[in-house]
MARNULUM-712758 format. One record per residue (C-alpha): x, y, z; residue in three letters. Coordinates in steps of 0.05 Angstrom, whole numbers, plus 5000, padded with zeros to 4 digits. Layout:
MARNULUM-712758
XYZALA...
***
This chain:
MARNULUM-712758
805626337075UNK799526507119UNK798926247182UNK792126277226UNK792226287314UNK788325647331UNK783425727390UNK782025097444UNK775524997478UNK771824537515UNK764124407508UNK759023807542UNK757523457472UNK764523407432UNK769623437486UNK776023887472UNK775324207406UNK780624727374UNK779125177311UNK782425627266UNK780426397274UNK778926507210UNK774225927214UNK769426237268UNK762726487249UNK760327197279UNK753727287298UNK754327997330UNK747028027353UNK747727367373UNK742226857365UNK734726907386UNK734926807462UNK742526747462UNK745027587455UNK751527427490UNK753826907451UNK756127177382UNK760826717362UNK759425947336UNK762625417294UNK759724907258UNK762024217262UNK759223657202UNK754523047245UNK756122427210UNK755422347145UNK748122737151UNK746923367115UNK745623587186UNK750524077223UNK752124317291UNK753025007311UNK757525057377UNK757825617415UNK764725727420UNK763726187491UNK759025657523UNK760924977520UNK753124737533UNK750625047470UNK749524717410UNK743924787358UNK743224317306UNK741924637224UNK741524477158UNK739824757098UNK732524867094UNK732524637024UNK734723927036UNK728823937083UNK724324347038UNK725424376969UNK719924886961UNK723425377008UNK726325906973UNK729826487018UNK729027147001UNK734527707030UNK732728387034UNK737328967030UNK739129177087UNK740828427116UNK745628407050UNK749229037073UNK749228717148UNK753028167124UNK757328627073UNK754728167018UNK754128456943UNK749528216893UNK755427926856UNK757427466919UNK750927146930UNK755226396923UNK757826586993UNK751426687022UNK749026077066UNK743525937094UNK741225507147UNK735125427192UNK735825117267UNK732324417283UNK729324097337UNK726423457367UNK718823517409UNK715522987418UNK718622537377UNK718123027321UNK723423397279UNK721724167273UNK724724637230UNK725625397245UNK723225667169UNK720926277215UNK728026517240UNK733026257191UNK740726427199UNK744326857132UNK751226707132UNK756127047083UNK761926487087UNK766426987058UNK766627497117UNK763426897164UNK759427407191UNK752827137207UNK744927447230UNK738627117247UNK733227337204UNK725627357237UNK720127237179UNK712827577200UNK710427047156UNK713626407121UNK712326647045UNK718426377021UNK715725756990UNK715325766920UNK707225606927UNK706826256968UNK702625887012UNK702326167096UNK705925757143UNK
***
């Protein structure tokens, strides 16, 4: 029988929150404009296909995500080598990989980050955010 330490925090949106280790995501570069913080958890919003990602050492940082192809279906991913040996992931383990882009509200509008999406391998859950020069992923090819 296995047993896993369970770690207690506090953040501004959920209130108390307590995790399994095993169950934390590491980002060890951290996020774009967030370096310190490197590691997250991701807690389901409603019954949405939409996630949060809690920083698990800052209790004011959350980022919303989902994945980018429930909000475009003509967004296809593409991961190059040396992000698979980042995130220690082998060809044959591409069903762990997951993939998820960050959302936000301006102006009333939803905006989705196809430009820096997040890699996951939920194997490891080790984690890296990915900067695209340009958004070619789309199965059109077409410049974004």
């Amino acid at each position: 029988m296995s047993y896993s330490n369970k770690i207690r925090f506090n953040t501004s949106r959920f209130g108390l929150l307590e995790i399994d280790e095993g169950k934390i995501i590491h980002f060890p570069d951290g996020l774009l404009g967030f370096p310190g913080l490197s590691r997250y958890m991701m807690l389901d919003h409603k019954e949405t296909p939409v996630k949060w990602l809690q920083a698990l050492d800052d209790p004011d940082i959350a980022f919303i995500v989902a994945d980018p192809g429930v909000l475009s279906p003509t967004f296809v991913p593409t991961i190059d080598s040396a992000t698979k040996k980042y995130l220690d992931l082998q060809d044959d383990d591409m069903d762990s990989l997951v993939v998820l882009v960050i959302i936000r509200v301006e102006n009333e509008k939803v905006i989705a980050n196809f430009s820096g999406p997040l890699f996951l391998n939920a194997s490891n859950m080790r984690g890296v955010q990915v900067v695209l020069d340009k958004v070619r992923d789309f199965k059109d090819n077409r410049d974004r």
